[in-house]
N, C-alpha and C positions, 0 to 999 in steps of 0.2 A: 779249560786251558787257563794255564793261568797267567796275570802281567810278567811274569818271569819268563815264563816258557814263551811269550811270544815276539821276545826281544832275540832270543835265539835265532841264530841266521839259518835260512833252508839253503839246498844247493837242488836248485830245478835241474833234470835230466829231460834231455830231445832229443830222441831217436828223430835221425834224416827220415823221410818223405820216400814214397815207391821209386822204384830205379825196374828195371826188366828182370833183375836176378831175384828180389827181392818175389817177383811174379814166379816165377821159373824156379825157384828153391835150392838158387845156385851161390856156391859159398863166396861171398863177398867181402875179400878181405882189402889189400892194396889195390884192386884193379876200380881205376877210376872214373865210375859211371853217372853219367846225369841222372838228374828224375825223370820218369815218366811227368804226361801231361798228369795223371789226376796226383800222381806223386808232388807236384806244385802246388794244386791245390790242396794237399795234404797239409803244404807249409805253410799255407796262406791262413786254413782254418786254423792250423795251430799258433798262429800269429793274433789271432780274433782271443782265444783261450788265454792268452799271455797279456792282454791291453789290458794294458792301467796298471800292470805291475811294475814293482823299480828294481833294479838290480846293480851291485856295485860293479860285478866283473860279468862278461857276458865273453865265452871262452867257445872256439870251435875248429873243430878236425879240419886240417887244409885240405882233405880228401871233397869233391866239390860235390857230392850228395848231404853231405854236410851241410857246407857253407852255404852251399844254396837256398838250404832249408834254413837255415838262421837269414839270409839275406831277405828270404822270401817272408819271413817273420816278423820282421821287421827292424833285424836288430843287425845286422849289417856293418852299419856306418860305428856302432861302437865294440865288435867285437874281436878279439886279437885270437891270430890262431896259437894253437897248441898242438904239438906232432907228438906229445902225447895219447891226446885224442883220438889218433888214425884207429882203424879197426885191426882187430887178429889179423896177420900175418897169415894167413891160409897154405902160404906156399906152397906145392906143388897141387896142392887140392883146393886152390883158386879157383874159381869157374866154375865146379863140379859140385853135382849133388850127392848127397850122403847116400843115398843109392849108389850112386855110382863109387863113390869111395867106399862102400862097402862090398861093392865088386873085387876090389882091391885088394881091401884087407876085412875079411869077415870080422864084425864083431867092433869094427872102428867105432872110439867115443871120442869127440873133438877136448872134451877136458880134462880125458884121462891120457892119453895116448898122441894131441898133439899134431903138426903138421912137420911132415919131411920137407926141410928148408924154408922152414915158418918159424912159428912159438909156437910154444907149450906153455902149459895156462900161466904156470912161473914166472915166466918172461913175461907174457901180460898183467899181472899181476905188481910185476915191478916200476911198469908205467902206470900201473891205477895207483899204488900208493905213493908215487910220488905226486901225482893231481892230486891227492886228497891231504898232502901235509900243507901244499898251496892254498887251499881251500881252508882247513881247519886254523890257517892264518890271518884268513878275512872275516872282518867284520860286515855284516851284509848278506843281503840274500844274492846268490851266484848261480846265471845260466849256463850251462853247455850243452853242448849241439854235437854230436857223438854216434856212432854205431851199435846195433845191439846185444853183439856180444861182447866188447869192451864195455859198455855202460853195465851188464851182467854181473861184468866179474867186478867193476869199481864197485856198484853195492854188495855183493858178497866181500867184499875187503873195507868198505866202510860198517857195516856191520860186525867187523872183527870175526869171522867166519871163516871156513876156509875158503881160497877160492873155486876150488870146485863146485862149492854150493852155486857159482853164478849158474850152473847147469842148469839148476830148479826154477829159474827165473827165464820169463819170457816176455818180449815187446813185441809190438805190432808198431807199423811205418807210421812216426808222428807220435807216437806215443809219449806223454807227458808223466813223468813220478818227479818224487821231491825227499831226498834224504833231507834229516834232521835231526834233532837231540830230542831227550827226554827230559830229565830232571835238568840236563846241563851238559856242557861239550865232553865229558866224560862217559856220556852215555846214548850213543848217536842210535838213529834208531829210522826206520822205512815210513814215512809220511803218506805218499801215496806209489804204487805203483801199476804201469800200463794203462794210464786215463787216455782213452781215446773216442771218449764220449763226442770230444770238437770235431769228430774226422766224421767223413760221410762218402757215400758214393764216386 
């Protein structure tokens, strides 16, 4: 690595902490659920993973498995919400598991096809690139605190990808990655993703 590349700012990504659906494999979109107990302490280890680092903007979904998980991290006191942030729109397949939704409609794929009175990956796609012309603005390294399939498609849209590719991409509760450049901000690039080495029982 070189003294150039690591003036480059990263953008740390934090999937929220366990919630009951996240248990349950129930689609989690606008419906606003706490953490489970070890879903806290998911946030609290991911707070231990995060100490000693500095960040200029520290940004998180008002949805409060979110915020909570940023609160519980320790980063609270300085972080401004973003309702960009919020997760897919699930709309009428809120609640429900992909089994079940695929009772529905055989053959349902959430990034192909979308929710009835939700988004479609487009529409989330349009709130991921506009966080990342904010971000591509800042000087500094910047945390968000976010859900897992918005943070999916935001790196498939910072990688210049399509967004469907966020498909390919999978987090676990607490899970920490870190987009970044390569040679230089012209060339962003996947740093780490789904560290959830700090999480535990």
């Amino acid at each position: 690595m070189s003294s150039n590349d690591q003036k480059l700012p990263l953008v740390y990504l934090a999937r929220h902490g366990e919630t009951a659906w996240t248990i349950s494999g129930q689609h989690t979109g606008l419906t606003d659920l706490p953490l489970t107990e070890r879903g806290e302490r998911n946030a609290r280890r991911l707070g231990d993973r995060l100490k000693g680092l500095t960040f200029t903007h520290v940004f998180a979904s008002p949805l409060q498995r979110a915020s909570r998980t940023c609160e519980l991290a320790g980063f609270g006191s300085v972080a401004v919400v973003d309702h960009d942030l919020v997760e897919w729109n699930y709309g009428d397949f809120d609640g429900k598991t992909t089994e079940q939704i695929q009772q529905q409609r055989p053959g349902w794929d959430l990034f192909r096809d979308g929710c009835p009175n939700g988004e479609l990956v487009g529409d989330v796609a349009v709130r991921a690139t506009r966080v990342i012309k904010r971000l591509q603005a800042v000087d500094g390294d910047v945390l968000l605190f976010s859900s897992g399939h918005f943070l999916c498609v935001l790196a498939a849209c910072w990688l210049q990808l399509d967004p469907v590719a966020g498909h390919r991409l999978f987090l676990g509760t607490a899970a920490l990655s870190i987009l970044g450049y390569h040679h230089g901000r012209y060339d962003p690039v996947l740093r780490l993703w789904n560290d959830c080495g700090h999480d535990g029982p």
